[in-house]
C-alpha positions as CSV (number, residue, x, y, z in Angstrom):
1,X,-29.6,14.8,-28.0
2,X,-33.3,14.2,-28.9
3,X,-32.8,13.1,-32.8
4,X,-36.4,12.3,-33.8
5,X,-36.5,8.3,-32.9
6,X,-34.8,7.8,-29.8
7,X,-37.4,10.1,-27.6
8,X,-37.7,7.5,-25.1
9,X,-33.9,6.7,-24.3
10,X,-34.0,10.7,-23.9
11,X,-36.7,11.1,-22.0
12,X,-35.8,9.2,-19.2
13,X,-31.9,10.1,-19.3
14,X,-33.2,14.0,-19.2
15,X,-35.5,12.7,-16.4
16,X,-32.4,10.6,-14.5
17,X,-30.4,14.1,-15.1
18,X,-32.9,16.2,-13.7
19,X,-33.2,14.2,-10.5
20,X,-29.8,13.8,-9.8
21,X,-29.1,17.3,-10.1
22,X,-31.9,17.8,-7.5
23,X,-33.7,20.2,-10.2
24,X,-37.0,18.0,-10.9
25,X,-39.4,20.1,-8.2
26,X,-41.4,21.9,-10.7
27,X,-42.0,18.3,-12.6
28,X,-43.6,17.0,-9.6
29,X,-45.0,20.3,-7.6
30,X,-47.2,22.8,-8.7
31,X,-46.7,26.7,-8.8
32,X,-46.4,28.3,-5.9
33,X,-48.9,31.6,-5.0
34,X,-46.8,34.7,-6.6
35,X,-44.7,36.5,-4.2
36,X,-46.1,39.4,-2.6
37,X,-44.5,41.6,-0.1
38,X,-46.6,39.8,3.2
39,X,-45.6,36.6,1.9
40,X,-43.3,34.7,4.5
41,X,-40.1,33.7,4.1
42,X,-40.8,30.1,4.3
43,X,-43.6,31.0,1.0
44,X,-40.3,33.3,-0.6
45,X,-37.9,30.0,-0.2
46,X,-40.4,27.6,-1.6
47,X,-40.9,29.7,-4.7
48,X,-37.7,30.7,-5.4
49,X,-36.5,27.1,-5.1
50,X,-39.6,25.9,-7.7
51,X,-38.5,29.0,-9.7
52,X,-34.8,28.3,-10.2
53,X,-35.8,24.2,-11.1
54,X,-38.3,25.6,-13.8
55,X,-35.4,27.7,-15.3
56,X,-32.8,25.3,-15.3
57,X,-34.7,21.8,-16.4
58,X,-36.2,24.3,-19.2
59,X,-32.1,25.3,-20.1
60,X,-31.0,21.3,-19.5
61,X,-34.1,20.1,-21.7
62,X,-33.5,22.6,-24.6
63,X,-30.0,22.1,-25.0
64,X,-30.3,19.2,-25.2
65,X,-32.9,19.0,-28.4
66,X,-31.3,19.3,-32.0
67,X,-32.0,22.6,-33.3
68,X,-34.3,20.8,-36.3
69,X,-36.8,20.0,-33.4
70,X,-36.6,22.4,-31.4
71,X,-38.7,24.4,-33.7
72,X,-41.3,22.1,-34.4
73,X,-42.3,22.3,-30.4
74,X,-44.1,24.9,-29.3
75,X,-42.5,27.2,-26.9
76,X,-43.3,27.6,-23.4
77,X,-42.0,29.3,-20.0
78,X,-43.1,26.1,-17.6
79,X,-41.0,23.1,-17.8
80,X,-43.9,20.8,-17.1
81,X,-45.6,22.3,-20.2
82,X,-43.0,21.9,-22.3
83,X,-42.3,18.6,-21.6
84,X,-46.3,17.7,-22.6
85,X,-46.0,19.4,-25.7
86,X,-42.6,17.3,-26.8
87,X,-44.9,14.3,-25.3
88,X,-47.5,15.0,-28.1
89,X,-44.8,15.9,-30.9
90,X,-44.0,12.4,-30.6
91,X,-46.7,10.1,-29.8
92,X,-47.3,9.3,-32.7
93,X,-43.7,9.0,-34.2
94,X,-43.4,6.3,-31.6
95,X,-45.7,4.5,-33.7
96,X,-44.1,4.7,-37.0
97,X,-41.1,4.0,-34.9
98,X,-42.4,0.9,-33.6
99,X,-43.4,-0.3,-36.6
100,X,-40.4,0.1,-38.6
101,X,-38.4,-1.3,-36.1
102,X,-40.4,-4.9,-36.2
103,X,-40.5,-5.0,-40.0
104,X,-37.0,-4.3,-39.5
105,X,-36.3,-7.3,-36.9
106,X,-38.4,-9.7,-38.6
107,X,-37.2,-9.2,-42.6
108,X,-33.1,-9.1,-40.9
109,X,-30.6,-11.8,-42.0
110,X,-26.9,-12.8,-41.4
111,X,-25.2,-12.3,-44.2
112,X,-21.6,-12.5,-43.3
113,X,-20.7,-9.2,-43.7
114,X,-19.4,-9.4,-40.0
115,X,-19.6,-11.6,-36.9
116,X,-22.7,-13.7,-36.0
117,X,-22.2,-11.4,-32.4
118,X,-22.5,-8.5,-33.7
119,X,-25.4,-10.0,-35.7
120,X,-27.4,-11.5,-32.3
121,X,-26.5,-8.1,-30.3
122,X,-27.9,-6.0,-33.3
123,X,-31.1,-7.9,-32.8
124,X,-31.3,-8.2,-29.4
125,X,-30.3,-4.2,-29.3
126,X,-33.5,-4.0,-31.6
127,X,-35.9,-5.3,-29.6
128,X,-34.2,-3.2,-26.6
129,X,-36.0,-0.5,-28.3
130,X,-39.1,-2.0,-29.4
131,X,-39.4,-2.8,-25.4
132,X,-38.8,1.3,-24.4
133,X,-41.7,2.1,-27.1
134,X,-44.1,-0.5,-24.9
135,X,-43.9,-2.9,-27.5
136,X,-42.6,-6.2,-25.4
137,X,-41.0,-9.0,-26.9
138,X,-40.4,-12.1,-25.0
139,X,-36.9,-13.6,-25.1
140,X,-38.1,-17.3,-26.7
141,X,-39.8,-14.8,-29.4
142,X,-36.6,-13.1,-29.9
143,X,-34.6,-16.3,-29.9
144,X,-36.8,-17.9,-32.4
145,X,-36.3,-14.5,-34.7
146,X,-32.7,-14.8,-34.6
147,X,-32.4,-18.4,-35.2
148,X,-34.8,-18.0,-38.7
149,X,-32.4,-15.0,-39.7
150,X,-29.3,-18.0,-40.1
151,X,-28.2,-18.7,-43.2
152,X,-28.0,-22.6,-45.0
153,X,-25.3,-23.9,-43.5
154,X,-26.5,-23.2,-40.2
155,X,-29.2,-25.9,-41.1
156,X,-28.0,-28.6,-38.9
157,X,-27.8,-26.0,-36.2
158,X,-31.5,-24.9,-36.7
159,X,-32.5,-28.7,-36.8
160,X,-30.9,-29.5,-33.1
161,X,-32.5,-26.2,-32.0
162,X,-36.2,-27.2,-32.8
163,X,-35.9,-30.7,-31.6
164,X,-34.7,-29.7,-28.4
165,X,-37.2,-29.6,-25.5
166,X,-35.5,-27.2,-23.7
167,X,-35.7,-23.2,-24.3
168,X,-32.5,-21.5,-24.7
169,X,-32.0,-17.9,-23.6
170,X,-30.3,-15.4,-25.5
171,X,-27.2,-15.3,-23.8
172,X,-26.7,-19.0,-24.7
173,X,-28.3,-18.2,-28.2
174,X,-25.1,-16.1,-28.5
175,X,-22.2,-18.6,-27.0
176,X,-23.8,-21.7,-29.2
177,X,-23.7,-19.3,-32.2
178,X,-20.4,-18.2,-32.1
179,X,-18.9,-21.6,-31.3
180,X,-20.9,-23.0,-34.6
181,X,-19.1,-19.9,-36.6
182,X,-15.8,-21.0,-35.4
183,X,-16.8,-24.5,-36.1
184,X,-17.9,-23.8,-39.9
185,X,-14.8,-21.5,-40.1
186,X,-12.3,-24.3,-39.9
187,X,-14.7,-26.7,-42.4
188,X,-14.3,-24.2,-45.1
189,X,-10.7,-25.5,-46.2
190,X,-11.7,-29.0,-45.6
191,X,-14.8,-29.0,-47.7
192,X,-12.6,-27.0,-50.7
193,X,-10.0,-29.8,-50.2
194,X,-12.4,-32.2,-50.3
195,X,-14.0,-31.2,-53.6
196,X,-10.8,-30.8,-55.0
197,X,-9.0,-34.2,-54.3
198,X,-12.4,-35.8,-55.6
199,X,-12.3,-34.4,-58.6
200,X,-8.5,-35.3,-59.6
201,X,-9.6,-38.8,-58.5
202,X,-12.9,-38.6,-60.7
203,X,-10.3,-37.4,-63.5
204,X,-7.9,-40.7,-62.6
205,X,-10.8,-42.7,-62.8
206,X,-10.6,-43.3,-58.8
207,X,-13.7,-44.2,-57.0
208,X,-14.5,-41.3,-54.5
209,X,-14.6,-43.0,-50.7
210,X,-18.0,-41.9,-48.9
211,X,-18.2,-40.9,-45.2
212,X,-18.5,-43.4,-42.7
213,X,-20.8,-40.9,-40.6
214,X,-23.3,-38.4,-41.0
215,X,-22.1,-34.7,-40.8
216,X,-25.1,-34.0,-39.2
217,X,-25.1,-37.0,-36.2
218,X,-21.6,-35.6,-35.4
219,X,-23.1,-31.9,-35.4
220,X,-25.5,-33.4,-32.8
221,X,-23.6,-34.7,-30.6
222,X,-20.9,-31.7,-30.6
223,X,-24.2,-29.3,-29.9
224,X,-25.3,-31.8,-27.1
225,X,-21.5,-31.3,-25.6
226,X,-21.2,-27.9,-25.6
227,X,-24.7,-27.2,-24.1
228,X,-23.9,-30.3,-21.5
229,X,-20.8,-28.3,-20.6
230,X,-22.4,-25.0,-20.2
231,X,-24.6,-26.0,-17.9
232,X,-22.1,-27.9,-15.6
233,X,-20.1,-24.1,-15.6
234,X,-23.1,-22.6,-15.1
């Protein structure tokens, strides 16, 4: 159903609709001459066939526009008409559309309220749309978008990312991502064990034992792994 901001996505599934139900002649053919009783039978087939796609698409299109809209568009008994009028109802919502749906993309964060996939396919979903509204992003834009919406811990993540040579796409965006929210999943005990045997130490008097290696060289190498071994599948 056309809503109000998905005119595009409707447009060309009304469009897919009409062609495959062989019904989008009068989209692409003008009026025939109005019968008239010399006309031949060849002129009486060609209208009647432009005549029956006209009155159909104009059914197919209408039911298929919320009843809120529908009134807004003015009426009209030629399919090809109507279809230019809903074109110039929304023009300019595009617009507004297109803008809301960058400030959208570019202010969006991860903030754990669910996955880091659903997260990445949100985004990438987003700039689906920005791309039917003629507003094309390119994928190393898109990856660097979702890569600033990560959250602090990620940090180690975003530091391999930007001192890599290579681009990643998205798809790999995605598979990295999810591995690294596995990865910080299983930390989370250790670092609240952690904290907690050094502070019964501290209590005891006990000198706290430092880490023989950086978190973030073993990070590193783990990233350089996982890529390594994608590429080898791949």
């Amino acid at each position: 159903m056309l809503s109000g901001d998905n005119y595009a996505e409707w447009k060309e599934k009304v469009l897919l609709t009409l062609g495959c139900s062989d019904l989008d002649l009068t989209l692409h053919v003008e009026e025939p001459h109005i019968l008239m009783e010399l006309s031949t039978p060849k002129a009486k087939d060609n209208y009647e066939r432009w005549e029956r796609s006209n009155r159909l698409s104009l059914m197919i299109i209408k039911a298929h526009i919320s009843q809120s809209i529908r009134g807004f568009i003015p009426t009209s008994v030629k399919v090809k008409a109507y279809m230019k009028a809903i074109d110039e109802q929304f023009v300019s919502s595009d617009k507004a559309l297109a803008s809301t749906l960058m400030k959208r993309l570019s202010s969006m964060t991860f903030d754990r309220s669910r996955t880091v996939r659903e997260h990445i396919m949100e985004m990438r979903d987003i700039a689906a749309k920005l791309k039917s509204l003629e507003v094309d992003m390119s994928e190393p834009f898109l990856v660097h978008f979702i890569i600033n919406s990560l959250p602090a811990e990620y940090g180690p993540f975003k530091i391999f990312y930007n001192t890599h040579k290579d681009k990643w796409l998205i798809n790999e965006l995605l598979t990295m991502c999810v591995q690294e929210e596995e990865r910080l999943k299983h930390e989370a005990p250790e670092r609240v064990n952690m904290v907690t045997h050094g502070k019964r130490n501290a209590k005891k008097g006990k000198s706290v034992p430092m880490k023989k290696k950086s978190a973030f060289d073993k990070m590193l190498a783990v990233f350089v792994r996982r890529r390594d071994t994608g590429r080898r599948i791949a």
